[in-house]
C-alpha positions as a Markdown table, in Angstrom:
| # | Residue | x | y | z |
|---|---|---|---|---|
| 1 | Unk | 168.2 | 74.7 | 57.1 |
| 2 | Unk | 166.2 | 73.2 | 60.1 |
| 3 | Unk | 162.2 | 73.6 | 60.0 |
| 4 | Unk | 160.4 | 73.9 | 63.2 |
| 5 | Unk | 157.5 | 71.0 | 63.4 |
| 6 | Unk | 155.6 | 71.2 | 66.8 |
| 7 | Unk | 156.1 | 67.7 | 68.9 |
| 8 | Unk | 153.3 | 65.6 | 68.9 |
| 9 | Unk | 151.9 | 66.4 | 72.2 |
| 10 | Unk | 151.6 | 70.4 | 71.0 |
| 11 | Unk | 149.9 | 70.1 | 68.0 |
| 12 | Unk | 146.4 | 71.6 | 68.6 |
| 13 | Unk | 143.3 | 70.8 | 67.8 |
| 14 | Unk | 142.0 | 74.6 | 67.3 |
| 15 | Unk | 144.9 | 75.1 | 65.3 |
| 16 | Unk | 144.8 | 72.0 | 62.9 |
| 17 | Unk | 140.9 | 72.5 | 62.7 |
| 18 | Unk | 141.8 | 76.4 | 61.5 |
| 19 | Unk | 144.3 | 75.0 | 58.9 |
| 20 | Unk | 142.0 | 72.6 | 57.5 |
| 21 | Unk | 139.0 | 75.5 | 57.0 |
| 22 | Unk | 140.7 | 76.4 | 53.7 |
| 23 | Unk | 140.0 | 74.4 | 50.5 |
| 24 | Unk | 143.3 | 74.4 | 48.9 |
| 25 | Unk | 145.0 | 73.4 | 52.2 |
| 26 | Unk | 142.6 | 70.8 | 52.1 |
| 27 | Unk | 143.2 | 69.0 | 48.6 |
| 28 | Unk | 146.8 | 69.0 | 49.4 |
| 29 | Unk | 145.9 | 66.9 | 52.8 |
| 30 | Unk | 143.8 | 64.4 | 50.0 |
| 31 | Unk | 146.4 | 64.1 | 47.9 |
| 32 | Unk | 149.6 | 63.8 | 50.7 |
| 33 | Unk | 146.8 | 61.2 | 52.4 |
| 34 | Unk | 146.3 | 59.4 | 48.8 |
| 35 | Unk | 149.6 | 59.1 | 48.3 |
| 36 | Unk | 150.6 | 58.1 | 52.0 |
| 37 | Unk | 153.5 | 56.7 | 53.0 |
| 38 | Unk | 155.4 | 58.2 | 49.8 |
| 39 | Unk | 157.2 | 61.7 | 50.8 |
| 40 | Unk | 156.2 | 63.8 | 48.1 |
| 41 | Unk | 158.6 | 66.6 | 46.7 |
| 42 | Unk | 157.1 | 69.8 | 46.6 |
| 43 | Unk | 157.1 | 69.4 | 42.4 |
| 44 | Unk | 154.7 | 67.2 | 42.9 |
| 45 | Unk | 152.4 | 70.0 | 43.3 |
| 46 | Unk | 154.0 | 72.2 | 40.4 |
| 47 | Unk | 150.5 | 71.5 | 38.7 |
| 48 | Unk | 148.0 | 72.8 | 40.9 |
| 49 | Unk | 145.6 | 75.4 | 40.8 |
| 50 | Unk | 147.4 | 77.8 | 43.1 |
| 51 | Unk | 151.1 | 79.9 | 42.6 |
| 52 | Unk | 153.9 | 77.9 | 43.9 |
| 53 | Unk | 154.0 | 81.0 | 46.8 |
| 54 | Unk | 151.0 | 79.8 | 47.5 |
| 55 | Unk | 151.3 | 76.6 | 47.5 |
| 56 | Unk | 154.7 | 77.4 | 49.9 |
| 57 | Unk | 152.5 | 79.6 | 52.2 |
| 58 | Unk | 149.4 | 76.4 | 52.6 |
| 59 | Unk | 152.3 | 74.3 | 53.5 |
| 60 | Unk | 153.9 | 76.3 | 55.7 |
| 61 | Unk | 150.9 | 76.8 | 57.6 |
| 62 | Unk | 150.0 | 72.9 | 57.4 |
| 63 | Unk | 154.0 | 72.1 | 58.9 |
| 64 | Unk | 153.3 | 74.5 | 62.4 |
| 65 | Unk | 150.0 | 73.2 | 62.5 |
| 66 | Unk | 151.7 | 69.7 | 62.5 |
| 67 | Unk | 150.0 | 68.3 | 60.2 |
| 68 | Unk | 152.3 | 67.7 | 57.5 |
| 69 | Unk | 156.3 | 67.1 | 57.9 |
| 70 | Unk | 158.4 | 69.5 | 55.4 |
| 71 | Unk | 162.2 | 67.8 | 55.2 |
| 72 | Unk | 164.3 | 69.9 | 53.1 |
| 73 | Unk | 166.6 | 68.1 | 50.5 |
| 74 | Unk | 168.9 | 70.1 | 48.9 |
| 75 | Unk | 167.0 | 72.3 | 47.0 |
| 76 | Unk | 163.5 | 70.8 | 47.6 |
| 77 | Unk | 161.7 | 70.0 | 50.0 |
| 78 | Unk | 159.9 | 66.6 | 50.8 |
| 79 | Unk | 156.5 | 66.5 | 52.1 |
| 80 | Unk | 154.7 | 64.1 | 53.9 |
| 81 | Unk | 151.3 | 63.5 | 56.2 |
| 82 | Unk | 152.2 | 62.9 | 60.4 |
| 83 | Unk | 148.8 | 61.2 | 60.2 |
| 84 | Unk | 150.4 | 58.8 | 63.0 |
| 85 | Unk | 151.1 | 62.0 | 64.9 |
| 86 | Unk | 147.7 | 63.7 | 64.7 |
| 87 | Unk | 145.6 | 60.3 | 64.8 |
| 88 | Unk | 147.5 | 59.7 | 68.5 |
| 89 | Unk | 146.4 | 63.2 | 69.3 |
| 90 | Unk | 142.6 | 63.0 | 67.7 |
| 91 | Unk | 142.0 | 59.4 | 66.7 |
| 92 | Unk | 139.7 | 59.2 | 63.6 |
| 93 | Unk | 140.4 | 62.6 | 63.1 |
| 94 | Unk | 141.6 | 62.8 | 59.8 |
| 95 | Unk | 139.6 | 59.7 | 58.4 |
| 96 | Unk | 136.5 | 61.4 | 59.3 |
| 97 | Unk | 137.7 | 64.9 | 57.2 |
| 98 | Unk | 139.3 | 62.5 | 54.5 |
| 99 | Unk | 135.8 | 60.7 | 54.2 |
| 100 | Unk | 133.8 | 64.1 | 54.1 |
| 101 | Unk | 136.0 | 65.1 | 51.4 |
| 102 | Unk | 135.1 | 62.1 | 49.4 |
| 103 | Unk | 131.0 | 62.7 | 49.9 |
| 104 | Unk | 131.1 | 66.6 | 49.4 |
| 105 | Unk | 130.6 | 67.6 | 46.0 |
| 106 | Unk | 132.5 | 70.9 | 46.0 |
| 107 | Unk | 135.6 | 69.4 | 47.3 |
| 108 | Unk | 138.2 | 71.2 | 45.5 |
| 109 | Unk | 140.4 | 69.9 | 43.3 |
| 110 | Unk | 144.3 | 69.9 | 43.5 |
| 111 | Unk | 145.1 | 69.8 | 39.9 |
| 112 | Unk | 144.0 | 71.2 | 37.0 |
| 113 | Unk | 141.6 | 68.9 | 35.5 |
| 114 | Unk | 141.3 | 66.4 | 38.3 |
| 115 | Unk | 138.1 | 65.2 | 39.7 |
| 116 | Unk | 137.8 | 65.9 | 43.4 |
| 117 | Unk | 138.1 | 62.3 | 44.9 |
| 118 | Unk | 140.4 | 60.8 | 47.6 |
């Protein structure tokens, strides 16, 4: 199975922007972006406060925004950040949301029983 991932020079800045509005997409951006680097398997995110159709559905959205790369293996699914992709479209982008994240208060936690940091 081949997932669609816009090229670099289509990914949107409305559309990322509209992705990012939503809390829980949000946490998983801190988490792929704390973990960078390090593809993540989507059992990584088994814990979480949110159904794993849910959690499919935020990164679904996230992958044809182009924000995150989804590469299936076998039955899962790695996932990891294109912050190289969306930094060359919107430089400083994603530092200044990460940052944000790490001053607001209400950030929203990933997992269950996690304090919302970066």
């Amino acid at each position: 199975m081949v997932l669609h991932h816009p090229p670099a020079e289509d990914i949107n800045l409305a559309s990322v922007l509209a992705v990012l509005g939503d809390p829980t997409r949000l946490a998983i951006l801190r988490e792929l972006a704390r973990k960078e680097g390090q593809p993540l398997p989507c059992s990584h995110f088994a814990n979480t406060t949110t159904s794993k159709s849910n959690l499919t559905y935020h990164l679904s959205k996230m992958r044809e925004a182009g924000i995150v790369h989804v590469e299936p293996r076998g039955t899962s699914r790695l996932v990891s950040l294109r912050r190289a992709d969306v930094d060359a479209r919107f430089p400083g982008l994603l530092d200044s949301i990460l940052a944000t994240l790490v001053q607001s208060p209400s950030a929203k936690p990933l997992f269950r029983g996690e304090p919302a940091k970066v």
